[in-house]
N, C-alpha and C positions, 0 to 999 in steps of 0.2 A: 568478428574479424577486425575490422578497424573501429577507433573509438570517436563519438560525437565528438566536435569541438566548434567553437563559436568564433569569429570574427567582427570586430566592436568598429563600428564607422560615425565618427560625431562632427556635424557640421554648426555653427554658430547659432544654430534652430533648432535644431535634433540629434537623437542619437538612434543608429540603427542598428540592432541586433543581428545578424545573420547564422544562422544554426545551421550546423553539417553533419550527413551524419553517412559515410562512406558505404556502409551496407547497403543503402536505399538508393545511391546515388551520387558518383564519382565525382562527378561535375556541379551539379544544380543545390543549392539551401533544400532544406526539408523546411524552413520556418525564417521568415523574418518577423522583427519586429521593429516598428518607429516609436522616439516617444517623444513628443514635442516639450522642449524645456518651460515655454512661456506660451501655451494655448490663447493665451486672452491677446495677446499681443497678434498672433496672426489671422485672428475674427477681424480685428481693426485694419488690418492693412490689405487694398482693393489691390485684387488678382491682376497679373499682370497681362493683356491681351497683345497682338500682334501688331495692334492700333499704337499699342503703347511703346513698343520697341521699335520697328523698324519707321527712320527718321519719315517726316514731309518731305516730298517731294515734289518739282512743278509735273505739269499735266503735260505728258510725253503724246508727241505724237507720231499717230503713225506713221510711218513712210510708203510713197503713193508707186504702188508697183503698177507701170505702165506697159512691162514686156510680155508678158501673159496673154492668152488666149482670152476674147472678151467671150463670156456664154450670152446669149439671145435668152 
């Protein structure tokens, strides 16, 4: 019915293959592939965590809710 065809996606790091193939599936790749330009380059470079992004901040504090019901 319809014929395979591929979509090519290349970032500064990689390239990704994405494979289509209409018969199997209108919407969704049947195959991707990644291929990393320079492997040894991103062993060397430490993963980035959420430590590492989102900036310092001082130590917030909480605000003293006095209108509530106290529990016993």
């Amino acid at each position: 019915m319809g014929e395979k065809f591929k979509r090519i996606y290349e970032t500064e790091n990689s390239t990704s293959i994405w494979t289509y193939d209409p018969d199997v599936s209108k919407v969704n790749p049947i195959s991707v592939e990644h291929r990393w330009k320079n492997p040894k380059d991103l062993v060397d470079q430490k993963p980035k965590t959420m430590k590492d992004i989102v900036p310092k901040s001082k130590k917030s504090k909480k605000p003293k809710n006095n209108n509530g019901p106290k529990l016993l």
